[in-house]
RODO-2510 file (C-alpha; in nm, 4 decimals, decimal comma):
residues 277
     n   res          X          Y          Z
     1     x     0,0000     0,0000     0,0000
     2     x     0,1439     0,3080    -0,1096
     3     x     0,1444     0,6261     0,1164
     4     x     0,0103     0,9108    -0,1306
     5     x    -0,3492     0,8949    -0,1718
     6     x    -0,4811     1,2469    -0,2076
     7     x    -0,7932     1,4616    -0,1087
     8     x    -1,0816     1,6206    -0,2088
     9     x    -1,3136     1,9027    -0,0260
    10     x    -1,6727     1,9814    -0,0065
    11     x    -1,6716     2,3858    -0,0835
    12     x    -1,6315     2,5671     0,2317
    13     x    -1,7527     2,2722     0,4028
    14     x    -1,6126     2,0733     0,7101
    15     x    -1,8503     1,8394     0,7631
    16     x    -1,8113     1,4984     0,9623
    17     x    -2,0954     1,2721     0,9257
    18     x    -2,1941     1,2929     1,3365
    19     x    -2,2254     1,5431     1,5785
    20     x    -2,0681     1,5723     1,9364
    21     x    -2,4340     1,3946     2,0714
    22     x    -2,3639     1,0892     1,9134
    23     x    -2,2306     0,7998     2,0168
    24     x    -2,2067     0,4128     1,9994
    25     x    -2,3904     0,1352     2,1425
    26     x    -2,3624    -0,2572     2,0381
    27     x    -2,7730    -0,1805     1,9567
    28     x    -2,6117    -0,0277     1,6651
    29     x    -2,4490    -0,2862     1,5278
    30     x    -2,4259    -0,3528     1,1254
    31     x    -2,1877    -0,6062     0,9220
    32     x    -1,9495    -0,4583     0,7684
    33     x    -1,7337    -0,6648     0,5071
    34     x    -1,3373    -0,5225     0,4353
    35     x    -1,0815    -0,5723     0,1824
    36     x    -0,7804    -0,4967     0,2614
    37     x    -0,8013    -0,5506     0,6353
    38     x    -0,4703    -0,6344     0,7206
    39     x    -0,3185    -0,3578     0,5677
    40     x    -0,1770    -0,0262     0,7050
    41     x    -0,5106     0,1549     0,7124
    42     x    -0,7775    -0,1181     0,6178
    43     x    -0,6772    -0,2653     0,9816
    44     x    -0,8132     0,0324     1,1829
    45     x    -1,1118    -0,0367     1,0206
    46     x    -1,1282    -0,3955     1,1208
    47     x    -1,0287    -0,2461     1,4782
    48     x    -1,2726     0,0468     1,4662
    49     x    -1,5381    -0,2409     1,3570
    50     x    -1,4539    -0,4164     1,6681
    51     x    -1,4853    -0,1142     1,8892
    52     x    -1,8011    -0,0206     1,8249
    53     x    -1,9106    -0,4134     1,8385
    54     x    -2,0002    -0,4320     1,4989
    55     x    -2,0166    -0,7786     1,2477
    56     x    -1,6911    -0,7743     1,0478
    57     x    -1,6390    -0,9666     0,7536
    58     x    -1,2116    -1,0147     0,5810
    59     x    -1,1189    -1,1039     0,3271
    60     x    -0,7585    -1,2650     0,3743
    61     x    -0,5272    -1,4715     0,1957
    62     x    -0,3669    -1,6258     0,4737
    63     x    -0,6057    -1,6180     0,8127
    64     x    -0,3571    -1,6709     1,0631
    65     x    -0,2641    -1,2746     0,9471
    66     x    -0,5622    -1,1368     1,0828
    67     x    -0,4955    -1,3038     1,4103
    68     x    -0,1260    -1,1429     1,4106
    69     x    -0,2566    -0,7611     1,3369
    70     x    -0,5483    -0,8203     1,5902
    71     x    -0,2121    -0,8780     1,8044
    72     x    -0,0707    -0,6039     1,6664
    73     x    -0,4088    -0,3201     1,7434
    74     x    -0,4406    -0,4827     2,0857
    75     x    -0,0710    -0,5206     2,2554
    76     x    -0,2857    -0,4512     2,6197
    77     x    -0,4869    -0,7779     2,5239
    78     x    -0,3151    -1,0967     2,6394
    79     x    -0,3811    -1,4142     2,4152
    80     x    -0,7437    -1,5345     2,5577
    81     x    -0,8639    -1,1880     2,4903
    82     x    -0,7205    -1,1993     2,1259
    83     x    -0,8351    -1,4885     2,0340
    84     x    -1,1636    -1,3814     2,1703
    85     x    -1,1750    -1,0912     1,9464
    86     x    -1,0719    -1,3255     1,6288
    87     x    -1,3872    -1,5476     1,7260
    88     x    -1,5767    -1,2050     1,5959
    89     x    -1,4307    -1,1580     1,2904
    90     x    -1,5672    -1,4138     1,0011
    91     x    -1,2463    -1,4370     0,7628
    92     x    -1,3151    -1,5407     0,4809
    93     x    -1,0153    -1,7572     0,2849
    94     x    -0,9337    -1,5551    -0,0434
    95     x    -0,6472    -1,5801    -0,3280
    96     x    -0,7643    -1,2640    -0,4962
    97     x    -1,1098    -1,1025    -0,6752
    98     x    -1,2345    -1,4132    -0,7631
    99     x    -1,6624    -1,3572    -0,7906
   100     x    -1,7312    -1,7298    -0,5819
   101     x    -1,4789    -1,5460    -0,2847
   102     x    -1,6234    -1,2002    -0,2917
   103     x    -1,9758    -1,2886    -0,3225
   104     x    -1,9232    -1,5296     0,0239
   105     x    -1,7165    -1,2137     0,1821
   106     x    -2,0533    -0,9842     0,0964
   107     x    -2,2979    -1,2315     0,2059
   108     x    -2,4718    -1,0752     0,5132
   109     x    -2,2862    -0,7432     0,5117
   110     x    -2,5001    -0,4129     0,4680
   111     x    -2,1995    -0,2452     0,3655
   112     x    -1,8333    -0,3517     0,1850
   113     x    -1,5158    -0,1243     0,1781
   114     x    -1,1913    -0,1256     0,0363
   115     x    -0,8918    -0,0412     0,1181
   116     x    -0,6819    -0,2288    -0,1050
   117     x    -0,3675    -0,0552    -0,2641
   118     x    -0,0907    -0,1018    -0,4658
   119     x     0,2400    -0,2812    -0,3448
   120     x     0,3621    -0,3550    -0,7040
   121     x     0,4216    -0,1174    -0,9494
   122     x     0,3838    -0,3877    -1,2404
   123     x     0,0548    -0,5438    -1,1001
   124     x    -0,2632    -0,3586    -1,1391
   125     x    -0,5159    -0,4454    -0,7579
   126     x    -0,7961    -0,1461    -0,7287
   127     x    -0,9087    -0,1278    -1,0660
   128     x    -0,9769    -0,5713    -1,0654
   129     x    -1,1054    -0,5401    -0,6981
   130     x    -1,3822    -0,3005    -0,8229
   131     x    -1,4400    -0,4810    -1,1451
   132     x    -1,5187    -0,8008    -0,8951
   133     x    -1,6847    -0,6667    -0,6156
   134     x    -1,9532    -0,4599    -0,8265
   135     x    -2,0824    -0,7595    -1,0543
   136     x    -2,0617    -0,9436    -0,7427
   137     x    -2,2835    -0,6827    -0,5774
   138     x    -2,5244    -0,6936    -0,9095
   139     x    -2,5086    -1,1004    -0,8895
   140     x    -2,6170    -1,1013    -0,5709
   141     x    -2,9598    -0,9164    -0,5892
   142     x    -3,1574    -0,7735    -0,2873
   143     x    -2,9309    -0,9731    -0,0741
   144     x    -2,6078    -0,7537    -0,1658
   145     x    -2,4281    -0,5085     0,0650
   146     x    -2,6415    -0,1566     0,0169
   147     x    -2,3607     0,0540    -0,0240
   148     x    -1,9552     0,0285    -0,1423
   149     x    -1,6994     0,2624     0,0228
   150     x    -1,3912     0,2313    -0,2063
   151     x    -1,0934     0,4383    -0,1066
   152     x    -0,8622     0,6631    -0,3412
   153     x    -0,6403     0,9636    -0,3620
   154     x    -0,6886     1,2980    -0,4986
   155     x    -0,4352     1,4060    -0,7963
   156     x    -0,6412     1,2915    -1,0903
   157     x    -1,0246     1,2502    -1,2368
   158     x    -1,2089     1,5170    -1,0998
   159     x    -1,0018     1,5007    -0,8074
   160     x    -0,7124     1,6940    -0,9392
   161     x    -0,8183     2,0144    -0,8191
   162     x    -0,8114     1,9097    -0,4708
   163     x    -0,4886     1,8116    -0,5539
   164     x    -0,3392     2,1060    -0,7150
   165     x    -0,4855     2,2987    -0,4013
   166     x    -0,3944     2,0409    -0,1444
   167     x    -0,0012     1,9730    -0,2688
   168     x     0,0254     2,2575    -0,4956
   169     x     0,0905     2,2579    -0,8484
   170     x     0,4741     2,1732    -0,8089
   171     x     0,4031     1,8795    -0,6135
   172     x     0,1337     1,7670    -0,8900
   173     x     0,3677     1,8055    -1,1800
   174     x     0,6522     1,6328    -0,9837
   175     x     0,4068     1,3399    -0,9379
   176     x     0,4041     1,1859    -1,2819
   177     x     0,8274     1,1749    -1,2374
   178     x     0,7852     0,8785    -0,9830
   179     x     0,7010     0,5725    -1,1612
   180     x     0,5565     0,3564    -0,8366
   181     x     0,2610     0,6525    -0,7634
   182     x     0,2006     0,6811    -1,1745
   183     x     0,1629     0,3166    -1,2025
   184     x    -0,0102     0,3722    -0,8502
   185     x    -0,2490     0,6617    -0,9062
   186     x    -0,3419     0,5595    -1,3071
   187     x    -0,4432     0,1994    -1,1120
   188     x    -0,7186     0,4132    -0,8793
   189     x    -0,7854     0,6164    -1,1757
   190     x    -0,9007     0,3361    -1,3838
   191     x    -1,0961     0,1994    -1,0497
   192     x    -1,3063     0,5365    -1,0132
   193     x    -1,3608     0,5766    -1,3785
   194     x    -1,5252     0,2121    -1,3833
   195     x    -1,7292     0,2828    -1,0319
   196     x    -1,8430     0,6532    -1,2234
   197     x    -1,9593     0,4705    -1,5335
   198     x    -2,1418     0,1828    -1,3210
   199     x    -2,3787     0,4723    -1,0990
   200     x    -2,4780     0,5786    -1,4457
   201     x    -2,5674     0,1792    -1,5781
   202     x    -2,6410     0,0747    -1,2391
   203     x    -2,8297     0,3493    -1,0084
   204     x    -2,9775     0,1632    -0,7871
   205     x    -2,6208     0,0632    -0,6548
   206     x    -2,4608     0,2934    -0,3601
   207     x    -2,0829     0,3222    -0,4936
   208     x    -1,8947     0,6065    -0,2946
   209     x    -1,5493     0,7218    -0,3842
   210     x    -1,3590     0,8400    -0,0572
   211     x    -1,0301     0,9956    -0,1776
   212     x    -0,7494     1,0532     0,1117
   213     x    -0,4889     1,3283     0,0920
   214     x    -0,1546     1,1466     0,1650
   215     x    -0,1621     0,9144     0,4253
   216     x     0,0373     0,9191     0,8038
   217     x     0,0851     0,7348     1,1072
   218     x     0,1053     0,9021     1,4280
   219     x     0,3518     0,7524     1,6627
   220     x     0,1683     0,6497     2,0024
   221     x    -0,1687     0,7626     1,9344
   222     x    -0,4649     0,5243     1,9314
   223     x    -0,8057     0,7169     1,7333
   224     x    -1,0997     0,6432     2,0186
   225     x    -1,3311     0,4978     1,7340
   226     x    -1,6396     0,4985     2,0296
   227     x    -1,5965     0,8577     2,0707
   228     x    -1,8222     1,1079     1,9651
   229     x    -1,5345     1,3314     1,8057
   230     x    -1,5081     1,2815     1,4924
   231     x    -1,0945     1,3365     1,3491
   232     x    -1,1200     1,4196     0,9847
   233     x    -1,3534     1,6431     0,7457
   234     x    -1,5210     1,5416     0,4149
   235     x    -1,5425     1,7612     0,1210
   236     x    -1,7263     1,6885    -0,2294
   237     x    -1,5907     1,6567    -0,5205
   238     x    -1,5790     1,9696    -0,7039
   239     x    -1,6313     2,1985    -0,3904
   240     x    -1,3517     2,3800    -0,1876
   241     x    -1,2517     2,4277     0,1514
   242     x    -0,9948     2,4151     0,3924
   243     x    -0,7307     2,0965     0,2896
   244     x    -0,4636     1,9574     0,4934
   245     x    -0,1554     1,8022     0,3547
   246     x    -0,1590     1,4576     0,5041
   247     x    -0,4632     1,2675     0,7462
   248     x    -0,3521     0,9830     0,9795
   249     x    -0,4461     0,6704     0,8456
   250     x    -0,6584     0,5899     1,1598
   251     x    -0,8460     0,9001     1,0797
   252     x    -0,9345     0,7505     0,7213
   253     x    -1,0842     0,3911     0,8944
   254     x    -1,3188     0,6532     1,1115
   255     x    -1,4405     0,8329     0,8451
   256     x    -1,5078     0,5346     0,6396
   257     x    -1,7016     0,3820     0,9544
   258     x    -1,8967     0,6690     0,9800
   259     x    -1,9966     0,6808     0,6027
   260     x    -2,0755     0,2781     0,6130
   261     x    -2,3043     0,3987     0,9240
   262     x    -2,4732     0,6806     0,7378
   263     x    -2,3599     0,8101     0,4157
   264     x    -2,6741     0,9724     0,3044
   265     x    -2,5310     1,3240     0,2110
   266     x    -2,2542     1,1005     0,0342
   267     x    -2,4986     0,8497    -0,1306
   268     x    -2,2840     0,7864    -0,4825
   269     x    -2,0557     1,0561    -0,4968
   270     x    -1,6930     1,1292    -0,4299
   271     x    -1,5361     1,2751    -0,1315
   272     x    -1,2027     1,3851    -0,0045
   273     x    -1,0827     1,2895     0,3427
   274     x    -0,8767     1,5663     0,5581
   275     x    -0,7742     1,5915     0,8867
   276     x    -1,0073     1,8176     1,0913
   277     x    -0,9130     2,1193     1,2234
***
């Protein structure tokens, strides 16, 4: 997973998707199904999931990995505890985007996200996970997830003004000189440009773009994803506002929570994640 996904604002707005009454209660509960969940930022997601006593659904090519980062987000936890918390995460066994695997990952969930990246310039992952998990979605009928949270970086589609104002113009230019993040971003370009055709063939389907500026990791910080504080800001696509530079990665998984728990200002659009200030 590469570090440089970018943002995008809503104009002039800094809008989290809860206010400082809310809160979280297991009576909340949904399923939420992940790819990616044992990567840098798809695993506060998973852990976020957990928090708030939600169903989560993996997807994971070996298991015994999701039982190592659970290690990993809980070092307080000793191993009953752990294994405790893997008991409450269905992981489902999966080589890659195959339709039998994703449809089985989706089964049950109200909502899937992604946060699958790049690791190899020379091997193409968003744009095939996107071209599996939405006929998978369509295959499945009334019974599929009712919404897709895919994530992506500013820098490019109708993202690139975000970009521009984000990194500055410079930085942008200087982008397309790095052949990992061209291979990288043209990937999540192809990605958005198939989810943008499919809410045009396919409206019925809830496909939401969520673009992060780059990404960072905090040293010795832990997000409180039961809190009622929310850490980041969204901002439409094609709107303007106030853009940070970078957004901890932890900051991403909350935001991404919050849309799978109520996106409807965000119902099949794109958005731009930034830290809140």
């Amino acid at each position: 997973e590469l570090k440089w996904p970018i943002q995008c604002k809503p104009a002039a707005l800094n809008i989290a998707l809860r206010d400082s009454s809310d809160s979280y209660s297991p009576s909340m509960a949904i399923t939420i199904s992940i790819l990616g969940a044992t990567g840098k930022t798809g695993m506060w997601a998973m852990k976020g999931g957990l928090d708030r006593a939600w169903n989560v659904r993996v997807l994971a090519r070996k298991p015994e990995k999701v039982l190592d980062v659970l290690k990993k987000l809980y070092p307080e936890k000793d191993e009953g505890q752990i294994q405790s918390l893997m008991d409450k995460v269905t992981v489902v066994k999966g080589s890659g985007f195959v339709e039998s695997e994703l449809k089985e990952l989706m089964s049950g969930a109200d909502v899937v996200m992604s946060f699958v990246g790049m690791v190899n310039a020379k091997e193409k992952v968003v744009e095939p996970m996107a071209h599996g998990v939405i006929p998978g979605m369509q295959a499945m009928g009334d019974g599929a997830p009712k919404k897709f949270i895919m994530m992506s970086s500013i820098g490019f589609n109708d993202g690139k003004t975000h970009g521009n104002k984000a990194w500055g113009r410079m930085a942008m230019c200087c982008l397309g000189c790095i052949p990992a993040l061209k291979a990288s971003f043209a990937d999540m370009a192809d990605a958005e440009r198939f989810v943008m055709e499919t809410r045009t063939s396919a409206p019925k389907l809830n496909l939401i773009i969520a673009r992060a500026t780059i990404l960072a990791d905090k040293k010795d910080y832990l997000c409180d994803y039961t809190a009622s504080e929310p850490k980041y800001s969204i901002i439409k696509a094609g709107a303007t506002g106030k853009m940070s530079f970078n957004i901890d990665r932890q900051h991403v998984a909350q935001a991404f929570l919050d849309l799978a728990d109520n996106s409807s200002d965000y119902n099949n659009q794109n958005v731009s994640l930034f830290e809140r200030k």
